[in-house]
C-alpha positions as CSV (number, residue, x, y, z in Angstrom):
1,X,1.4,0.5,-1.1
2,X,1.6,-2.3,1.1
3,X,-0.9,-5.7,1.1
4,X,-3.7,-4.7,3.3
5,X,-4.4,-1.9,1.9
6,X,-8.2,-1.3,1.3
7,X,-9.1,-0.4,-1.8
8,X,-12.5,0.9,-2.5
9,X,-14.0,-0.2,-5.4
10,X,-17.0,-2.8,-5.9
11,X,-18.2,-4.8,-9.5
12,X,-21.2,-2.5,-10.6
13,X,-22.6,-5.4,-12.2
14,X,-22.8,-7.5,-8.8
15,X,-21.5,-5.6,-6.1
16,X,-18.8,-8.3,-5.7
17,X,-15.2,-7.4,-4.2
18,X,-13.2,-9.9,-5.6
19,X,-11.6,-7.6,-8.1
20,X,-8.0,-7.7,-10.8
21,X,-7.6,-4.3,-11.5
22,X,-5.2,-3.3,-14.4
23,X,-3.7,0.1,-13.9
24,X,-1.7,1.5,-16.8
25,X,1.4,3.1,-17.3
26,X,3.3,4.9,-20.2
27,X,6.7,3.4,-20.5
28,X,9.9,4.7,-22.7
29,X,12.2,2.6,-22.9
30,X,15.6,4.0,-24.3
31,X,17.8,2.0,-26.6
32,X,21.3,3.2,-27.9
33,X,23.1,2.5,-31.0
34,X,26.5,2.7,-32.2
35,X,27.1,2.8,-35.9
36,X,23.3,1.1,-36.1
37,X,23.9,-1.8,-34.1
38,X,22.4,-2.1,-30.4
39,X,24.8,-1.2,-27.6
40,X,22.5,-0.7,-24.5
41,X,19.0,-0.9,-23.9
42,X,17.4,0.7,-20.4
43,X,14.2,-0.6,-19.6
44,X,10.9,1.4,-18.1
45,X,12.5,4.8,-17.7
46,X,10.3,7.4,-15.9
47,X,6.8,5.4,-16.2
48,X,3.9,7.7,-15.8
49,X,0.5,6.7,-14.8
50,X,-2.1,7.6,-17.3
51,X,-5.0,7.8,-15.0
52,X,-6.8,4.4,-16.4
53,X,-7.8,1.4,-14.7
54,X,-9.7,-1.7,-15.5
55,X,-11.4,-3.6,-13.4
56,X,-12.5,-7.5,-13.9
57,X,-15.2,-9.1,-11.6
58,X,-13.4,-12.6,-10.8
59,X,-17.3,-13.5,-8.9
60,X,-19.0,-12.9,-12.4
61,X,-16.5,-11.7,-15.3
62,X,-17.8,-7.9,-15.7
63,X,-15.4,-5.8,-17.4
64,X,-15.3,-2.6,-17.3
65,X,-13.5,1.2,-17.2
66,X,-13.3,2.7,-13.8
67,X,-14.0,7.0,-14.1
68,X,-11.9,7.2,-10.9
69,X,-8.7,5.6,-10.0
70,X,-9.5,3.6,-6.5
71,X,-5.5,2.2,-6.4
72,X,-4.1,6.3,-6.3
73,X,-6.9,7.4,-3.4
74,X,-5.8,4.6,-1.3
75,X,-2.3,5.3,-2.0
76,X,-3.3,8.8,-0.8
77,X,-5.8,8.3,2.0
78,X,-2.4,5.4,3.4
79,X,0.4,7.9,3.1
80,X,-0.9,11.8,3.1
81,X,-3.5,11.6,6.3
């Protein structure tokens, strides 16, 4: 997704739209051993989106778990219409 983008997606606290959202990932990472010592390491193999997001208010610090994930509609609504 490019910078531009529009995201929808508002503080329910104060309806501000200054927004850090956190979107999280499950991550294996593979390490290899020879005779127990480390040989090779491969980082972030296959990450897979859980479905969760954060969002922090940067206008007045609300926290909080979004139900629906505004970062994969936008990738959506940008490449599939």
């Amino acid at each position: 997704m490019d910078k531009g983008t529009p995201i929808l997606c508002r503080c329910p606290a104060c309806g501000g739209l200054d927004i850090n959202l956190s979107e999280f990932f499950i991550v294996s990472d593979v390490y290899e051993l020879r005779d127990g010592v480390l040989v090779d390491r491969i980082a972030g193999i296959n990450p897979q989106a859980t479905g969760g997001v954060d969002g922090e208010c940067t206008k007045c610090g609300h926290r909080w778990r979004l139900r629906k994930n505004p970062i994969q509609a936008a990738y959506a609504a940008a490449n599939f219409s």
